[in-house]
matplotlib code that plots the C-alpha trace (Angstrom):
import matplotlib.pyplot as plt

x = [16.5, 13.3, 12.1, 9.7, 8.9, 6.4, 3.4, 0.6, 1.6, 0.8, -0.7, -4.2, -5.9, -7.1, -10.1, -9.1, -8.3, -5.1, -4.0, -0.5, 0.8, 3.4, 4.7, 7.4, 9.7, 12.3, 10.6, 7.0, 5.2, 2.9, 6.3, 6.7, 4.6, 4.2, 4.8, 3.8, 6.0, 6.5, 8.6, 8.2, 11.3, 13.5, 11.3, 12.0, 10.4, 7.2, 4.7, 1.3, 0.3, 1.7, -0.4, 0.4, 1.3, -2.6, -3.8, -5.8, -4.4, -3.7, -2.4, -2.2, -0.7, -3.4, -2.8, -4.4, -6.7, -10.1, -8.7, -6.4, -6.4, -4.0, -4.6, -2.8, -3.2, -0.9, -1.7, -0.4, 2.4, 0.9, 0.1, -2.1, -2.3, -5.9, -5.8, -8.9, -9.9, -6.0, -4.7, -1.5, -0.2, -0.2, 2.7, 5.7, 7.2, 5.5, 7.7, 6.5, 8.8, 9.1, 9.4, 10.8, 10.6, 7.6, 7.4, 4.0, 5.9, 7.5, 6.0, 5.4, 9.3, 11.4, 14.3, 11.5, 11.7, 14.1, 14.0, 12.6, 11.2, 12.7, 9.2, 6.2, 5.6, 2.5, 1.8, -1.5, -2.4, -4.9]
y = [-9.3, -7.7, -3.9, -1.9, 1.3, 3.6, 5.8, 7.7, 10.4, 14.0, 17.1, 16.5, 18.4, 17.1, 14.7, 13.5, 10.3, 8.8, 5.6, 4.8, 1.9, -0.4, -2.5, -4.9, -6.9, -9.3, -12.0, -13.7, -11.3, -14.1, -15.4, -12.9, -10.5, -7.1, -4.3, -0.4, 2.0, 5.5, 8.1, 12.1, 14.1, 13.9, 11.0, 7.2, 5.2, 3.7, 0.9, 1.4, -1.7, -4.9, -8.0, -11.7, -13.4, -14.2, -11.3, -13.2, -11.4, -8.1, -5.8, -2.7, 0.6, 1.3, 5.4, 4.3, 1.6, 2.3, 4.9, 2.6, -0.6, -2.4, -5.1, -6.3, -7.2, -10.4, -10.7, -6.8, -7.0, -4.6, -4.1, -0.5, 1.3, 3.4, 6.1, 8.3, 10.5, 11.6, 14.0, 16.4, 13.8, 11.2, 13.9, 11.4, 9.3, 6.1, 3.1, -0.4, -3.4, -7.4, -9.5, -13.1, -14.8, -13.6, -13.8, -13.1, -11.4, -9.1, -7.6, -4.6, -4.1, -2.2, -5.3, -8.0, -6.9, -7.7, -4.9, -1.8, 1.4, 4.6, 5.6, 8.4, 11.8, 11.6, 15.4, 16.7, 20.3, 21.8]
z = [-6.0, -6.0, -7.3, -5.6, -6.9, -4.9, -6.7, -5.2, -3.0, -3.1, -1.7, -0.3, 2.5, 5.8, 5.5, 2.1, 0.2, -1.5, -2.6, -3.2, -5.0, -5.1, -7.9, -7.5, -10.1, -9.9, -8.3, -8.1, -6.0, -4.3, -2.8, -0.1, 2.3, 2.0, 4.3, 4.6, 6.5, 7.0, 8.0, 9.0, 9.3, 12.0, 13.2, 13.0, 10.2, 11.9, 10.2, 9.1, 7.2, 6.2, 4.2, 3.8, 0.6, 0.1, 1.1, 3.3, 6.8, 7.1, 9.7, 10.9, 13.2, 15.8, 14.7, 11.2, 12.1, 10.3, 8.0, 6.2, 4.0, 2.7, -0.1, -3.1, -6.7, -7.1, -10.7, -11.2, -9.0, -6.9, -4.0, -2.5, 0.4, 0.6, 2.9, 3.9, 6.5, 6.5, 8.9, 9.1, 11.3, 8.4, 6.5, 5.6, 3.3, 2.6, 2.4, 0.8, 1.7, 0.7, 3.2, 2.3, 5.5, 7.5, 11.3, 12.8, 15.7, 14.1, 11.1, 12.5, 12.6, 10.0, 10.4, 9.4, 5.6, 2.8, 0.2, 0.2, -2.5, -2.9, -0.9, -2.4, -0.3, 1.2, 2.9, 4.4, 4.6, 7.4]

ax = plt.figure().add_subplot(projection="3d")
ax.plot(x, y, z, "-o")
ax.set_aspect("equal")
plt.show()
């Protein structure tokens, strides 16, 4: 079993900065990937980020690409999602996930990842 428990989010206007975190329990964190979704209301939960075990390769939503980085802190437990330049479009709830067993084809996919946080509100006033 593994704990992931979401921090970060906020209020911010457009053209402003936040970084969420993630920190995860339950099982060594440089085991497993690490993913960053996100979800608007009445919209399907879409991906934004994810990051190998390493941190070594990273990838990314093209609608974020350049305003977003992902990286992680694997002797915190932690891994962070920096967000600048955000938009109203970026309004959701942010997701991290583990994933276990990592497929290069399909990280980008919600059914790729194993366990999941309760997710942080991210919302972006004009």
């Amino acid at each position: 079993q593994v704990q992931l428990v979401e921090s970060g989010g906020g209020l911010v206007q457009a053209g402003g900065s936040l970084r969420l975190s993630c920190a995860a329990s339950g099982r060594t964190f440089s085991n497993y990937d690490m993913g960053w979704f996100r979800q608007a209301p009445g919209k399907e939960r879409e991906f934004v980020a994810a990051i190998n075990w390493s941190g070594a390769n990273t990838y990314y939503a093209e609608s974020v690409k350049g305003r977003v980085t992902v990286s992680r802190d694997n002797a915190k437990n932690t891994v962070y999602l920096q967000m600048n330049s955000l938009k109203p479009g970026d309004t959701a709830v942010y997701y991290c996930a583990a994933d276990f067993w990592p497929n290069t084809d399909s990280y980008y996919q919600t059914y790729e990842y194993d366990y999941w946080g309760q997710g942080t509100q991210v919302t972006v006033s004009s």
